[in-house]
C-alpha positions as CSV (number, residue, x, y, z in Angstrom):
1,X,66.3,69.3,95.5
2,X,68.2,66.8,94.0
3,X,72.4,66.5,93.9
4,X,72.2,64.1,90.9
5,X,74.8,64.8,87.8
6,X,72.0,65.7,85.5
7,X,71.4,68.7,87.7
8,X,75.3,69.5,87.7
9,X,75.1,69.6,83.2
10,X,72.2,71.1,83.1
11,X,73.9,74.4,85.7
12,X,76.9,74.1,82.8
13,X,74.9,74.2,80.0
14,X,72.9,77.4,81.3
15,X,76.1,78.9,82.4
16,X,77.6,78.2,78.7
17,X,75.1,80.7,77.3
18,X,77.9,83.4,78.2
19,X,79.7,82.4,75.8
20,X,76.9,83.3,73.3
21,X,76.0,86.2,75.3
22,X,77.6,89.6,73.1
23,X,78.2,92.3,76.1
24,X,76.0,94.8,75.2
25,X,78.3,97.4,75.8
26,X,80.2,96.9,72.8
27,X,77.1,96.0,70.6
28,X,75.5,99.8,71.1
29,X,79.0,101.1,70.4
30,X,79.0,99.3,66.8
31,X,82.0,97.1,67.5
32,X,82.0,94.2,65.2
33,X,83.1,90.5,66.6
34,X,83.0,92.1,69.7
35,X,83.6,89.5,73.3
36,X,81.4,87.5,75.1
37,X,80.4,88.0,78.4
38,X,82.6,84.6,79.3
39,X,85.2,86.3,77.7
40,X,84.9,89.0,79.8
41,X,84.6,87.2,82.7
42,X,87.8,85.2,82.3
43,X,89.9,87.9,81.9
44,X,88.2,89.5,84.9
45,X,89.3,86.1,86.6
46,X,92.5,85.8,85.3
47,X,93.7,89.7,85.7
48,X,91.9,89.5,89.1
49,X,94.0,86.3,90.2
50,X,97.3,87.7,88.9
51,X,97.2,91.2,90.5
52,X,96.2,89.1,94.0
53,X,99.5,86.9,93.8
54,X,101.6,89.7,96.0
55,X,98.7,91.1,98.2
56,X,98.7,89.8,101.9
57,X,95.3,91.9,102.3
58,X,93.2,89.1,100.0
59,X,91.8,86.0,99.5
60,X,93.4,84.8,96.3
61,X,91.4,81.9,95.9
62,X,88.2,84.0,97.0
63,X,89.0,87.1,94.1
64,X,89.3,83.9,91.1
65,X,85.7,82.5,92.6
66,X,84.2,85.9,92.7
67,X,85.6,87.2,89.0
68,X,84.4,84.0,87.3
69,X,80.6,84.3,89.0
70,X,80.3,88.0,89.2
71,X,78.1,87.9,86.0
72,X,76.8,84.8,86.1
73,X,73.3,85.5,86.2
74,X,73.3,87.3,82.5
75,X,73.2,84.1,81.4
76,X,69.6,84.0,81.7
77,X,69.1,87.7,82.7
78,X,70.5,89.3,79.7
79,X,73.4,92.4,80.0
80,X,71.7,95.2,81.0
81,X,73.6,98.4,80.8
82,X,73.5,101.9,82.4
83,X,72.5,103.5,79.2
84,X,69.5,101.5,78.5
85,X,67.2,104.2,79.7
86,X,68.6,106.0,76.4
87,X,67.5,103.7,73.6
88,X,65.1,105.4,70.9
89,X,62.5,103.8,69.1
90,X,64.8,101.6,67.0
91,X,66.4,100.1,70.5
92,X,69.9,102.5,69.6
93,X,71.7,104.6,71.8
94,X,73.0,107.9,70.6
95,X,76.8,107.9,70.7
96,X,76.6,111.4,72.6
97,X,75.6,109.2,75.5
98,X,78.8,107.7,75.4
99,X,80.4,110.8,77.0
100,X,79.7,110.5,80.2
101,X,80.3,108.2,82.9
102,X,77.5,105.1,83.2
103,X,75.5,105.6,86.1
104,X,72.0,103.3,86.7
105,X,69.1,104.7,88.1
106,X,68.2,103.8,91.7
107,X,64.8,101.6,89.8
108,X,67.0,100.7,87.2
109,X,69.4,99.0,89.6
110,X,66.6,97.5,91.7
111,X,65.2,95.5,89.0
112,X,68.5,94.8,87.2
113,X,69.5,92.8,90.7
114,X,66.3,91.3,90.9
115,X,66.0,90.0,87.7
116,X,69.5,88.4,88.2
117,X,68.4,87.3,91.5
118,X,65.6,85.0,90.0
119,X,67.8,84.3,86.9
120,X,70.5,82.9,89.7
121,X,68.0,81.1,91.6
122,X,66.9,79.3,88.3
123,X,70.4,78.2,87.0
124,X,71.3,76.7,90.9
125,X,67.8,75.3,91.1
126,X,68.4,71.3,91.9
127,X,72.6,71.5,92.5
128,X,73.8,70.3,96.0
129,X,73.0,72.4,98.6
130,X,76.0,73.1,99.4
131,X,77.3,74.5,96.2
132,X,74.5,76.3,95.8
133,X,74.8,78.0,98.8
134,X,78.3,79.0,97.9
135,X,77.7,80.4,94.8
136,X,74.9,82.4,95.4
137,X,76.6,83.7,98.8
138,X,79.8,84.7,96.2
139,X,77.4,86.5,93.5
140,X,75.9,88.6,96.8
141,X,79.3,89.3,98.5
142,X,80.2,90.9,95.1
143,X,76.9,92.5,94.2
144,X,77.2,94.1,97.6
145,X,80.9,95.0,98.0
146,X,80.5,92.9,101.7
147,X,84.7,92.0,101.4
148,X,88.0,93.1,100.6
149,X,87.9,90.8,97.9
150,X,84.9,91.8,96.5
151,X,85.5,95.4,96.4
152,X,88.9,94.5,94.7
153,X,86.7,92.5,91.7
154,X,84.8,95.1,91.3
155,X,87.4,97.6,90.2
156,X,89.4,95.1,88.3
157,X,85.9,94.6,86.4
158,X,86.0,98.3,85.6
159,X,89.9,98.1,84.5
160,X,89.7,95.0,82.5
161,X,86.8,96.9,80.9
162,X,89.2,99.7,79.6
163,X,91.7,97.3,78.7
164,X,89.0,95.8,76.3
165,X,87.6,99.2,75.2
166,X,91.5,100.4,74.4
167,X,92.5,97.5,72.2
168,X,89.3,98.0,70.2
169,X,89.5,101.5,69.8
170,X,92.9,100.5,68.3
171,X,91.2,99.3,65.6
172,X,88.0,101.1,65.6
173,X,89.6,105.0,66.5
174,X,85.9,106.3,65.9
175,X,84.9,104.0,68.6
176,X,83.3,106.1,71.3
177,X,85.0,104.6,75.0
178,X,84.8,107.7,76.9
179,X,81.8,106.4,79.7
180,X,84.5,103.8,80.3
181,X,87.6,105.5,81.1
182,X,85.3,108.1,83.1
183,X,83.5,105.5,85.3
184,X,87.1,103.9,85.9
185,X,88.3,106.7,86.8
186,X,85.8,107.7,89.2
187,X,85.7,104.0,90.5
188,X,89.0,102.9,90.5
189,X,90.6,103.6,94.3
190,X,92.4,100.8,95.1
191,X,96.3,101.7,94.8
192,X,97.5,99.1,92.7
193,X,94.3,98.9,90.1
194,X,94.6,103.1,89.9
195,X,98.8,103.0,88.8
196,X,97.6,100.3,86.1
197,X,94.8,102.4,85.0
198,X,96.7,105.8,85.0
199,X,99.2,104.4,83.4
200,X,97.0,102.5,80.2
201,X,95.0,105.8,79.8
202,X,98.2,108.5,80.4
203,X,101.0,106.3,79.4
């Protein structure tokens, strides 16, 4: 493999197809302009760095790596969702579906992780070994909940997902959000993360 600076654009051009990348999510719910996944992943970043500031019980620097490479591999993999299993004939998903809280398949959430494994092995293909080893070692540790920090990203991913879904249904009242404030709820643990969240959904 080679460290050269042509392999370094060509991981930063890959990795800028986020910001093309529409989450899904928001697409099957009929949300119009709706965010990238960079978007997403910034504010996962961001709101993940802030809330970290105070605690003595995490890696700060390690929570702003993992929220800005914990969906890297869509880049190249594509969003999947939980409710893909539910698409009809025309690729839509009923709004009924929205109702409950998301929950993947045990084979649906074997082949989404391996098809982001290889999509991640392709975008790292020819970086310095070292980075790549870094990154792909973060986009594990969060996959697998291995560390504090990692656990903590994960539920700010789930919160800065019903931040998102709160502000558009503010515009959009129709918009059917349910699945989100349900799998927050039921996901959310961590002290600090669970005030915020009772708070934007009861407040």
């Amino acid at each position: 493999m080679t460290d050269s600076p042509s392999a370094l654009v060509r991981f930063v051009q890959v990795a800028s197809k986020l910001k093309a990348l529409r989450r899904q999510g928001w697409i099957d719910r009929g949300v119009s302009a709706s965010e990238s996944v960079a978007d997403h992943s910034w504010a996962v970043a961001l709101l993940a760095w802030t809330l970290a500031s105070e605690r003595n019980d995490l890696n700060r620097n390690r929570v702003l790596l993992l929220g800005l490479i914990h969906d890297l591999p869509e880049a190249l993999a594509g969003d999947a969702t939980p409710f893909d299993v539910q698409r009809d004939a025309t690729a839509r998903i009923s709004a009924s579906h929205f109702s409950r809280p998301p929950t993947y398949s045990t084979a649906a959430k074997d082949l989404k992780r391996q098809a982001e494994e290889r999509a991640l092995d392709e975008m790292l293909s020819g970086l310095p070994d070292t980075m790549r080893i870094e990154i792909r070692a973060a986009w594990q540790e969060y996959e697998e909940a291995e560390s504090p920090e990692a656990q903590f990203v994960k539920q700010v991913d789930k919160l800065e997902t019903v931040i998102q879904a709160e502000a558009y249904a503010t515009g959009q009242p129709e918009l059917q959000i349910e699945s989100f404030r349900q799998g927050a709820r039921r996901d959310i643990h961590d002290p600090q993360l669970r005030q915020i969240l009772e708070e934007l959904l009861d407040g």
